[in-house]
C-alpha positions as CSV (number, residue, x, y, z in Angstrom):
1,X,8.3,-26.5,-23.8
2,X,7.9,-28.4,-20.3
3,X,5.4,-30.9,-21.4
4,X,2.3,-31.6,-18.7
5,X,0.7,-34.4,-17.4
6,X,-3.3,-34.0,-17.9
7,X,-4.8,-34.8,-14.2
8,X,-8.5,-34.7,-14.4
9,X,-7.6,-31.5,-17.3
10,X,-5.2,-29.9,-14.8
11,X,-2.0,-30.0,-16.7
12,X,0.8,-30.8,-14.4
13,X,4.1,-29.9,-15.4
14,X,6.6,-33.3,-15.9
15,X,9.2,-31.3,-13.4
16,X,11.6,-32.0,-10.5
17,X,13.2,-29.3,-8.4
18,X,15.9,-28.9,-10.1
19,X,14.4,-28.3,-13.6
20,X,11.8,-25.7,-11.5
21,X,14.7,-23.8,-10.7
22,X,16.8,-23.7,-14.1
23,X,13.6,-22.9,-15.7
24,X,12.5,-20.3,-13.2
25,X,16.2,-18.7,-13.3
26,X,15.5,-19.0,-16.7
27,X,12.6,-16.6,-16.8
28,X,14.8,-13.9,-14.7
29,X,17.5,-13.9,-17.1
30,X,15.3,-13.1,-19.9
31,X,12.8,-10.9,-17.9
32,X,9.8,-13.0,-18.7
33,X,6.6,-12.7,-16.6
34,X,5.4,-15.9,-15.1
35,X,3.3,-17.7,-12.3
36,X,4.4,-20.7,-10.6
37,X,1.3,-22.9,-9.2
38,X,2.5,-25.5,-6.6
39,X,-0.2,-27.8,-6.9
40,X,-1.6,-30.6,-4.1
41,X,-4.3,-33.0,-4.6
42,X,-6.6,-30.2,-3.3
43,X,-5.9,-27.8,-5.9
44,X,-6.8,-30.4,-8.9
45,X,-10.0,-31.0,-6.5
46,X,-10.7,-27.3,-6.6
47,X,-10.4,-27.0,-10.0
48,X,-12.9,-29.7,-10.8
49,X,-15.7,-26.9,-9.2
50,X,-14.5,-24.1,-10.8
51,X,-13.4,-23.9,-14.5
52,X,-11.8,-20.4,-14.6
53,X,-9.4,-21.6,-11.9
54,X,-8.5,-24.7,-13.9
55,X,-8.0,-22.1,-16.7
56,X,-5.3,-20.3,-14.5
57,X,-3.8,-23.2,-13.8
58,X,-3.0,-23.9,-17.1
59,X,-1.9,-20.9,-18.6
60,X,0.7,-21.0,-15.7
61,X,4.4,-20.7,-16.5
62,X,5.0,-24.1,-13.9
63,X,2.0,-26.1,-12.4
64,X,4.2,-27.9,-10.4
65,X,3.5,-31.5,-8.4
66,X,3.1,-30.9,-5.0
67,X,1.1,-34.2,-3.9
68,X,2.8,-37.3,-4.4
69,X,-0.2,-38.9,-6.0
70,X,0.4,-36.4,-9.0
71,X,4.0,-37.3,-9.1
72,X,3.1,-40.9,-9.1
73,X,0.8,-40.5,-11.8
74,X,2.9,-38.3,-13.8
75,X,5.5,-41.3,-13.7
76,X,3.0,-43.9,-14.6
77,X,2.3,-41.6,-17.6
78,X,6.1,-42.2,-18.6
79,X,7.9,-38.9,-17.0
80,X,10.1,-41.0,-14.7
81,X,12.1,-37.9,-13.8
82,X,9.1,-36.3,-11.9
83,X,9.9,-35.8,-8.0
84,X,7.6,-33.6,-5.6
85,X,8.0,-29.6,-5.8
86,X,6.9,-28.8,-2.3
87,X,6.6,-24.9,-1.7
88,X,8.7,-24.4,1.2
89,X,11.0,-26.6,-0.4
90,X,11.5,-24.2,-3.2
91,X,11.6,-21.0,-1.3
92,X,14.7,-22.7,0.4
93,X,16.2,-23.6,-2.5
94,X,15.8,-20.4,-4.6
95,X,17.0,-18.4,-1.5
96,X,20.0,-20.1,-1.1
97,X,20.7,-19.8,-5.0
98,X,20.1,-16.4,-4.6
99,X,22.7,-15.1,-2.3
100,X,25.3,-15.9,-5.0
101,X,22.8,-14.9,-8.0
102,X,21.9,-11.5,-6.5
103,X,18.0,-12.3,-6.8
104,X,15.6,-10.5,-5.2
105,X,12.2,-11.0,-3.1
106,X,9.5,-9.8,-2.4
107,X,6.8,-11.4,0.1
108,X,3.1,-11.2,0.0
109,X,0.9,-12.3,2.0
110,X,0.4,-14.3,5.6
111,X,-1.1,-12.6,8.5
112,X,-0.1,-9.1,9.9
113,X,3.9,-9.8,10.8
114,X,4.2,-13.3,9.5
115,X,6.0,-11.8,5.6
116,X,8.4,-9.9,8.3
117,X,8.9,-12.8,10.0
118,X,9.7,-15.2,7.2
119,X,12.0,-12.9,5.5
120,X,14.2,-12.7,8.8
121,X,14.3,-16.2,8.9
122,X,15.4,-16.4,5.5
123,X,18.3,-14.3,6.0
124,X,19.0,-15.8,9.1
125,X,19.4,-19.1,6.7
126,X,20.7,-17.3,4.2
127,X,23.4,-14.4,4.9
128,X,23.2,-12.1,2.2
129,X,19.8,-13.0,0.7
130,X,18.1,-9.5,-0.6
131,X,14.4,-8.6,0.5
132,X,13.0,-6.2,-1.6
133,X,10.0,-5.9,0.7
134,X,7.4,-7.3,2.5
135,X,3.4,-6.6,2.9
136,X,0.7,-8.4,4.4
137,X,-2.6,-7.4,2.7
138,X,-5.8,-7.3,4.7
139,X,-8.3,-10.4,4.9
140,X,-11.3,-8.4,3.1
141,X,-10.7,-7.5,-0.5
142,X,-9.1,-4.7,-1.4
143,X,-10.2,-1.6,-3.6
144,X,-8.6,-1.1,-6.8
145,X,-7.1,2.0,-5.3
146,X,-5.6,0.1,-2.5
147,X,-4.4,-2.6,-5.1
148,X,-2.8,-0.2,-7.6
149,X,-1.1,0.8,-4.7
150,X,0.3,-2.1,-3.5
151,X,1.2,-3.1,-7.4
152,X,3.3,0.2,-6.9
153,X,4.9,-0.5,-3.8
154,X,6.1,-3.7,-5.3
155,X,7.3,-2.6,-8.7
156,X,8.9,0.1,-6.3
157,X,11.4,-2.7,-5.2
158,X,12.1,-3.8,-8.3
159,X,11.7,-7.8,-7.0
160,X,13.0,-10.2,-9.2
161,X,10.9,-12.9,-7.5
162,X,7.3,-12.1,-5.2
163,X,6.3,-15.4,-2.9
164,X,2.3,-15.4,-2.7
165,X,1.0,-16.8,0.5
166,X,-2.2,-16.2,0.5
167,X,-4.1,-19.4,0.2
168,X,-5.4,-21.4,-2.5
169,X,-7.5,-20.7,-4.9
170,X,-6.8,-17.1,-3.8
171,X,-3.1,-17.1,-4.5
172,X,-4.0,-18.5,-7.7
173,X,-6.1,-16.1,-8.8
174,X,-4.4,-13.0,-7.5
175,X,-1.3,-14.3,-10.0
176,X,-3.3,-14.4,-12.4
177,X,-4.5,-10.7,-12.3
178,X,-1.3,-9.3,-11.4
179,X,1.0,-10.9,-13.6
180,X,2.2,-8.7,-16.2
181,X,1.2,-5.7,-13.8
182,X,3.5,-6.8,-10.8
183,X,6.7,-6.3,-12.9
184,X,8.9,-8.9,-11.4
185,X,9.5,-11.9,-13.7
186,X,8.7,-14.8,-11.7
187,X,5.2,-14.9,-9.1
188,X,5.0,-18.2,-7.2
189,X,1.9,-19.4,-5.2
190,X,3.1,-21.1,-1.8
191,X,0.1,-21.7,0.1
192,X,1.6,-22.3,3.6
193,X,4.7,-22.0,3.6
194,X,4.9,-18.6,5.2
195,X,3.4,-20.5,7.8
196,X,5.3,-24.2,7.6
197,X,9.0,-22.0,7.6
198,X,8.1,-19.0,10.4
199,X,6.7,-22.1,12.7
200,X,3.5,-21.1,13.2
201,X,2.5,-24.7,11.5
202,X,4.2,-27.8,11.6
203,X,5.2,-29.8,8.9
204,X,5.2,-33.7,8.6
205,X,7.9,-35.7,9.1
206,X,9.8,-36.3,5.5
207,X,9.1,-40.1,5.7
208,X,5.4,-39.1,5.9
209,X,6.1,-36.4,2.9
210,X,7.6,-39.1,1.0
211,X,5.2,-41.8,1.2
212,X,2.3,-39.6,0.3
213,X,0.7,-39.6,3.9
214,X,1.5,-35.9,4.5
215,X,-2.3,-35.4,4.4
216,X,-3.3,-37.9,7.2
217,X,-0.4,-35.6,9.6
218,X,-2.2,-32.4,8.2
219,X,-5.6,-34.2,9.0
220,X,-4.3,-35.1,12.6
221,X,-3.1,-31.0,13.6
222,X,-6.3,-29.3,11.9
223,X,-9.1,-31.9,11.9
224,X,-11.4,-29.1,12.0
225,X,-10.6,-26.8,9.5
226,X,-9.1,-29.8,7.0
227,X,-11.7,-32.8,7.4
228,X,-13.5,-32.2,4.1
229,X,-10.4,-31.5,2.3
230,X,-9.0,-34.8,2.5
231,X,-11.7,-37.4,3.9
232,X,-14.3,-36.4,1.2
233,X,-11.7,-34.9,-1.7
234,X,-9.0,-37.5,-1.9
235,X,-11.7,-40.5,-2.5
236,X,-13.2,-38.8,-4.9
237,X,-9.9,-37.6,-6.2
238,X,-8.8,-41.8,-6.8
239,X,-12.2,-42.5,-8.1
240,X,-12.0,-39.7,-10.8
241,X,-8.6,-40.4,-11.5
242,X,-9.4,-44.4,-12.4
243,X,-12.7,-43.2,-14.7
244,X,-9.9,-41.3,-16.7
245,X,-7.6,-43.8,-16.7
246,X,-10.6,-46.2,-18.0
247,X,-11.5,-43.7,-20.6
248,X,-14.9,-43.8,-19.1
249,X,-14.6,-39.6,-18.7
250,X,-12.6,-37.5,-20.7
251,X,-10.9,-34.1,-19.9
252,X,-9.5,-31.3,-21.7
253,X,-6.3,-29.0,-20.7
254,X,-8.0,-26.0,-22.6
C-alpha cells in the first residue's frame, strides 16, 4: 500500500512520477480497475465543501500531488521522495512508455475537436502510440441512455488507459461512477491538460511550476474566471493547513 499524506482529510498519496507510473503499469498488468486523482490546492479546497467528493478522493487508486504546497507538506510529514505529479506531465510520460508497452488510450473529454486534437499531437510526439478512441461528451448532462452508450463505445476499444478531461470536481466524480463499468484498468482525471498540450492554454514557465507560483501565472491569463480560486482559496488553504498542524482542528481520511 502507497501510504497518504492527510491534507485537511484529503489523503495525498507519498508519490513521485516515477512510482505513479510503476504503480499505474502495475494496475494494467493485473487488470485492476482504478482512478488516478491529480490533485491541486484547489481540489483539497473543493473537498472541504463537499464531503462525497472528499470521499472519491480517497477511495482513489492514486490521489496524486499536483500543487507544490502538498508536495511540501507531504515532505515535512517525512516522505522526502514526494515530487509534483502534474497531469500533462504524466500523459507525456505514459505515452511515451507506451509505444514500446503497447498501451492503449482512450480520451474523454474537452470541447468538440480538442480529444481529436490531443491525440494527433500525441502521436505526432509519439510515433506508434495507439488511440483507441476519442469522444467529446456534450456540456449538459447526459441521459443514462446516452451514457450507457458511451460506456459501450469505450469498452468497444478495449482501452487500457481513458484520460478524463473534463474539469474538476466533474472528472472526479464521473471516475467515480464509471469505474468498474468503463472496463479499462486505469481512469485518470487531468483537468486541463487537453487544453495545456493541444495549446489552447498556456502553461507557466517550469521555474514558476517549480517554485509553487504556477497559480499567480494562471491568475495573470484568466483573472476572470480564476480570481476566487486562488485569492480567496489558497489563504484559507494556509490558514487551515496551520490549525491542523496546531492540532487546533482535526480531520479524518474516512
Amino acid at each position: 500500500m502507497i501510504p497518504r499524506v492527510n491534507i485537511l482529510g484529503v489523503g495525498i498519496s507519498a508519490i513521485n512520477i516515477d512510482v505513479a507510473l510503476e504503480t499505474i503499469e502495475g494496475w494494467i498488468a493485473r487488470r485492476e480497475s482504478h482512478y488516478v486523482c491529480v490533485t491541486p490546492v484547489h481540489s483539497v479546497m473543493e473537498c472541504q465543501r463537499e464531503p462525497d467528493l472528499r470521499r472519491i478522493f480517497n477511495a482513489s487508486g492514486l490521489t496524486t500531488p499536483d500543487g507544490v504546497p502538498l508536495v511540501w507538506l507531504c515532505r515535512i510529514k517525512g516522505h522526502r521522495h514526494v515530487d509534483r505529479v502534474y497531469g500533462p506531465d504524466l500523459m507525456l510520460a505514459l505515452c511515451q512508455r507506451s509505444v514500446t508497452r503497447g498501451y492503449r488510450h482512450f480520451f474523454y473529454g474537452g470541447a468538440e475537436g480538442v480529444p481529436e486534437q490531443l491525440a494527433a499531437s500525441l502521436q505526432h510526439c509519439f510515433p506508434g502510440l495507439t488511440v483507441a478512441g476519442t469522444y467529446s461528451p456534450p456540456f449538459r448532462p447526459m441521459t443514462p441512455d446516452e451514457d450507457d452508450e458511451v460506456v459501450r463505445t469505450i469498452n468497444d476499444s478495449s482501452p487500457d488507459v481513458v484520460w478524463v478531461g473534463l474539469g474538476s470536481p466533474k472528472q472526479e466524480q464521473w471516475m467515480a461512477d464509471h469505474v468498474g463499468r468503463v472496463k479499462a484498468p486505469v481512469l485518470i482525471g487531468v483537468g486541463a491538460a487537453f487544453d495545456f498540450l493541444t495549446g489552447r492554454k498556456r502553461q507557466a514557465p517550469r521555474w514558476m511550476q517549480r517554485s509553487g507560483l504556477e497559480w499567480l501565472f494562471r491568475l495573470l491569463t484568466e483573472p476572470r474566471r480564476l480570481w476566487r480560486r486562488y485569492l480567496v482559496n489558497n489563504p484559507l488553504f494556509v490558514l487551515l493547513v496551520l490549525a491542523q498542524t496546531l492540532g487546533l482542528r482535526r480531520y479524518s481520511l474516512e
